[in-house]
N, C-alpha and C positions, 0 to 999 in steps of 0.2 A: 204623185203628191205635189201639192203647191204650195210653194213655202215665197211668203212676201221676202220684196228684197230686203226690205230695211232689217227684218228679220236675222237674213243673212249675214248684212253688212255691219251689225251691231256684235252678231258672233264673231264676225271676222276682226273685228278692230277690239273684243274684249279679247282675242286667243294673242293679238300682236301685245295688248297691256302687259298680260299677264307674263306673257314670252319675256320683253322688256324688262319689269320690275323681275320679274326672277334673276335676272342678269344682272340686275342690282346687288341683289339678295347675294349670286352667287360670287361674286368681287369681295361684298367684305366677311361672306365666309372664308374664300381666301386668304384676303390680308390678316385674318387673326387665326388662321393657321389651321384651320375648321375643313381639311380638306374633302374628306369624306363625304360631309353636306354639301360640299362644292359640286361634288358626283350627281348626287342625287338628285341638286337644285339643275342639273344640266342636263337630267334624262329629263324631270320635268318640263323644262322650256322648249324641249324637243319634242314633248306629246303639242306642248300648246303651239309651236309654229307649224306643223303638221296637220294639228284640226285647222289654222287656219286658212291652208294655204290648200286643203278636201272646204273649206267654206268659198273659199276662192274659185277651187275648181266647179263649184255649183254654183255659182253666179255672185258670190257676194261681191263689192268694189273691192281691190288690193289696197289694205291698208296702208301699204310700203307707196303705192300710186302716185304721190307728189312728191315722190323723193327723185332726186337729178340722175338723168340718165347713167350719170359718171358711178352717181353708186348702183345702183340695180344692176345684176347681172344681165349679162349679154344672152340674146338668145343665142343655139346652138343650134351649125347649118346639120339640114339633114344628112348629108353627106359624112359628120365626125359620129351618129348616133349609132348604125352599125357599123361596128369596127371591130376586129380583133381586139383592140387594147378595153374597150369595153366593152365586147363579151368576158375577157377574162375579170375583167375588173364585177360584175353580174356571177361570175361562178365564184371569185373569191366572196364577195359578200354572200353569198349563199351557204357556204362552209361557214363563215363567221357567224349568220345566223343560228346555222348550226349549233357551234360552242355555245353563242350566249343564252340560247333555249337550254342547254343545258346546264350552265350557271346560274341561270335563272332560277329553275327548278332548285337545286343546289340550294339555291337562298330563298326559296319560296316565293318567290317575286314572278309566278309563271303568269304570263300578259300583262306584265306589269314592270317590266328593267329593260334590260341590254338589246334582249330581242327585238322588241316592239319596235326602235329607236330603226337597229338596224335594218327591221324590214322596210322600212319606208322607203329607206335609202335603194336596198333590192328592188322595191315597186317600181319604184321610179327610172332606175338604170333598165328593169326589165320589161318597162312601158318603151322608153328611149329604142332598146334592141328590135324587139318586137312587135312593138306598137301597141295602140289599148287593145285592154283585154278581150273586148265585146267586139275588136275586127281580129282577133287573131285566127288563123287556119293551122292550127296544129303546126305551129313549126318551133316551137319554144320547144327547150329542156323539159 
C-alpha cells in the first residue's frame, strides 16, 4: 500500500497536537484536584504519541525534528540494547502487562487502558532485545 507522505506527516504532527494539548488538559485537571481525569487524560496522550511515533516509523517527518539536539533523546549504542538489565527490564514489563490486561478487563476497558499503554513500551524494549520482528529467528521468549 502507498500512502503519500504529506499524508503521513499531517498524521504525524496532528498525533504530536493532540499529545500536547492533552497535556494541557491534563496540568489543570491536576491543579483543580481532578486526579482521576489526569489518569485518563495520560493513557490518552500515550495512544496519540505512539500512533505518532508507528506514523514516524512509516516514513512520516518527526514532528519533534526541529527541536535541539540537547532535548531529543540520545540514540542508544547497540552494545546497552541486549543486556541483562534489559532483558529483565522486557520480562518485568511483560508481567506488568499481564496485571494490567487484567485490570483492564476488571474495568471493562479491555484494548483500551493500562495495557495498551504498556505494551508499547514491551514492543519496543523487545524490538531493542531481539530485534524487529520480521528478522527475528526464534530466539525470543
Amino acid at each position: 500500500m502507498n500512502v503519500d507522505s504529506t499524508v503521513l506527516d499531517k498524521g504525524a504532527a496532528a498525533c504530536y497536537g493532540i499529545h500536547r494539548d492533552l497535556g494541557t488538559m491534563r496540568d489543570k485537571a491536576n491543579r483543580s484536584g481532578a486526579g482521576r481525569l489526569a489518569g485518563e487524560l495520560d493513557e490518552i496522550r500515550a495512544r496519540a504519541w505512539y500512533a505518532m511515533k508507528d506514523l514516524v516509523a512509516s516514513g512520516a517527518t518527526d514532528p519533534l525534528g526541529d527541536l535541539p539536539p540537547v532535548l531529543r533523546a540520545a540514540e542508544t549504542p547497540l552494545h546497552l540494547l541486549d543486556t541483562p538489565a534489559n532483558r529483565e527490564l522486557l520480562r518485568c514489563l511483560l508481567l506488568t502487562m499481564d496485571a494490567a490486561l487484567a485490570v483492564d478487563k476488571e474495568r471493562g476497558h479491555e484494548g483500551d487502558g493500562f495495557a495498551e499503554v504498556i505494551e508499547h513500551f514491551a514492543a519496543r524494549v523487545q524490538t531493542e532485545v531481539y530485534g524487529p520482528a520480521d528478522l527475528r529467528q526464534g530466539n525470543q521468549p
